[in-house]
ROKE-485592 format. One record per residue (C-alpha): x, y, z; residue in one letter. Coordinates in steps of 0.5 Angstrom, whole numbers, plus 500, padded with zeros to 3 digits. Layout:
BEGIN
XYZa;...
***
This chain:
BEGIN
500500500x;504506498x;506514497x;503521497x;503528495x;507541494x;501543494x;498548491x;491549491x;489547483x;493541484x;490534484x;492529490x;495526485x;500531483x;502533490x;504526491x;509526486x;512533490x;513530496x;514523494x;522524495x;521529502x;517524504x;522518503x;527522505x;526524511x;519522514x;519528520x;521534515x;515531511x;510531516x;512538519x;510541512x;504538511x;503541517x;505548516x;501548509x;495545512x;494551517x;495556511x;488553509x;480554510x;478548515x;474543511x;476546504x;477541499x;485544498x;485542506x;481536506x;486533500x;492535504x;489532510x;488525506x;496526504x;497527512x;493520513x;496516509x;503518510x;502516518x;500510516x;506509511x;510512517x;507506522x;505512527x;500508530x;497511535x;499518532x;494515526x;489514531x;488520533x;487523527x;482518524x;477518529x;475525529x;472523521x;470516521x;463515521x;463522520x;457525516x;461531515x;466529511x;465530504x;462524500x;469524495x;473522502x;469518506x;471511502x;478514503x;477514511x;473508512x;479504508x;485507512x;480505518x;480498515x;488497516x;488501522x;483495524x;488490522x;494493525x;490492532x;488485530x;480486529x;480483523x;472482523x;471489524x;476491519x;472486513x;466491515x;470497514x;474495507x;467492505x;464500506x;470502503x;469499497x;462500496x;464507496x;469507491x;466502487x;460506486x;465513485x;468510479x;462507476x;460514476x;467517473x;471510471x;479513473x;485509474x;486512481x;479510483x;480502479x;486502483x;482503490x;477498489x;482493486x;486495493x;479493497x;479487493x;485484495x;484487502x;478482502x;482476498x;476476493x;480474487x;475471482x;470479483x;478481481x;479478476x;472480473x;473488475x;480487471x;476486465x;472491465x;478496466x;482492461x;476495456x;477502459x;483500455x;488506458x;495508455x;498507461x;503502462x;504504469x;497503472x;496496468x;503494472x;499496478x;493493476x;496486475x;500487481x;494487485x;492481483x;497478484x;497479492x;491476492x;492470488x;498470493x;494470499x;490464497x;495460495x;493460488x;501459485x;499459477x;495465478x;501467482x;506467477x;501469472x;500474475x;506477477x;508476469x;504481467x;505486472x;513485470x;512485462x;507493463x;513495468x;518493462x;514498458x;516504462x;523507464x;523506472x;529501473x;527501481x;520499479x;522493473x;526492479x;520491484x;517487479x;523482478x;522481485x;515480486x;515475480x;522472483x;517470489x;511467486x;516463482x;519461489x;512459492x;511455486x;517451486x;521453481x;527456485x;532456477x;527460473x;526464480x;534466482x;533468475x;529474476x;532475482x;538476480x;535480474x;531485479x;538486483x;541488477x;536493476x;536495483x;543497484x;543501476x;537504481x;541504487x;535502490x;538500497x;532497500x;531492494x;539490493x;539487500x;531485499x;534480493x;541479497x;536475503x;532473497x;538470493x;539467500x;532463500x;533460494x;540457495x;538454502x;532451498x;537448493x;541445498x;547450496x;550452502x;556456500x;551460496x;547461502x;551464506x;555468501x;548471500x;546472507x;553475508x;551481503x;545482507x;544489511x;539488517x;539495518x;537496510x;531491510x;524492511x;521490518x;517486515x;523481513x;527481520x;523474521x;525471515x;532473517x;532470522x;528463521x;534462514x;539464519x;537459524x;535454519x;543454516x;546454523x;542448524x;544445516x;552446518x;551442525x;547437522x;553437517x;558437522x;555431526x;555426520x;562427518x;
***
């Protein structure tokens, strides 16, 4: 779930986002501290200041400020104050606050109210940013097959935007992925690779490469999988994305342990950066570091 928007006040939400993407990766306080400043400058309720106020949101989110998100949601949500264009956005965020708490049932009512909303916004105005939100609902419900089917109806808008259809692809795929659906997976996976192909973004083919390279793995097929991997590495550090070079250094880790390779493991493990990995993969870490400790002592006893 990913980045958001200077801000003047004729810009779309989606212009502000490509200004503050960089501030915002950079440096997440100096980020948060201008949203502020420029929010102030606004009209409460204003459509320029309710723009703003759901780029401070989602960046909280995206910050893992828990609590601080909290306390700026719960003012809005089931608020009839709201505007109408921005309660499907509060109910959404809503949802993930739920699921990061662990009220998961909570949370299916809440996406559930969320995706009616953008759902009906975009039967109104069939935009790409609205698709990707009922796609992104979608997946947050794991209903691929009502998927499957809304990305036909978006292949009929037949946009000319490439990125947008990597996205789109990309959304099936972590549904198929999480119903543990490989085929799917990697078919998937492929076609958000081949739309990122056909744009000039080393660090996004990068992140396909990635993604195809793990669906390969969950599948089984660990050669075709260190393929894309080593591929995905390579357009990361053209990219000098060092998040991903460290990301496919575990990775690569993975897949020579599976083969039995462990020479290559610990080569690979040896040029990960703990410090250079998204939270998310600690445990992964960990588990293969304890699962080759436990590989070289089993080696050990049998000789």
């Amino acid at each position: 779930m990913p980045w958001i928007w200077l801000f003047l006040t004729l810009l779309s939400v989606r212009a502000y986002s490509t200004d503050f993407d960089t501030l915002c990766n950079q440096n997440p306080t100096s980020c948060l501290t201008l949203l502020d400043e420029e929010q102030s400058q606004l009209a409460v309720g204003s459509d320029a200041w309710w723009q703003l106020e759901t780029v401070r949101l989602t960046w909280l989110f995206e910050f893992h400020r828990v609590d601080d998100l909290y306390a700026a949601l719960r003012p809005w949500v089931n608020n009839p104050t709201v505007p109408s264009a921005h309660q499907p956005f509060i109910a959404m965020l809503h949802g993930k606050w739920l699921i990061i708490k662990g009220r998961t049932e909570e949370a299916k009512t809440t996406f559930t109210q969320a995706f009616e909303g953008y759902l009906a916004a975009y039967s109104k105005s069939p935009t790409q940013h609205t698709a990707l939100k009922v796609l992104n609902l979608l997946v947050a419900l794991n209903q691929l097959k009502p998927a499957e089917d809304f990305v036909e109806q978006v292949v009929e808008q037949d946009y000319d935007d490439p990125a947008f259809y990597r996205e789109v692809y990309a959304e099936l795929g972590h549904i198929a992925h999480r119903t543990d659906d490989h085929i799917k997976h990697v078919e998937y996976r492929l076609a958000s690779l081949n739309w990122a192909k056909q744009v000039d973004d080393e660090q996004q083919i990068g992140v396909a490469l990635n993604n195809y390279g793990v669906a390969l793995r969950n599948s089984g097929d660990y050669k075709k999988a260190r393929e894309a991997f080593l591929n995905g590495l390579e357009r990361a550090e053209i990219a000098s994305d060092t998040v991903r070079i460290h990301l496919l250094h575990l990775r690569l880790a993975e897949v020579a342990f599976k083969e039995g390779d462990l020479e290559q493991t610990f080569s690979w493990l040896n040029k990960t950066d703990i410090n250079q990995l998204p939270a998310a993969e600690f445990k992964r870490l960990r588990s293969l570091t304890d699962s080759v400790r436990q590989a070289k002592q089993d080696s050990g006893t049998s000789k």
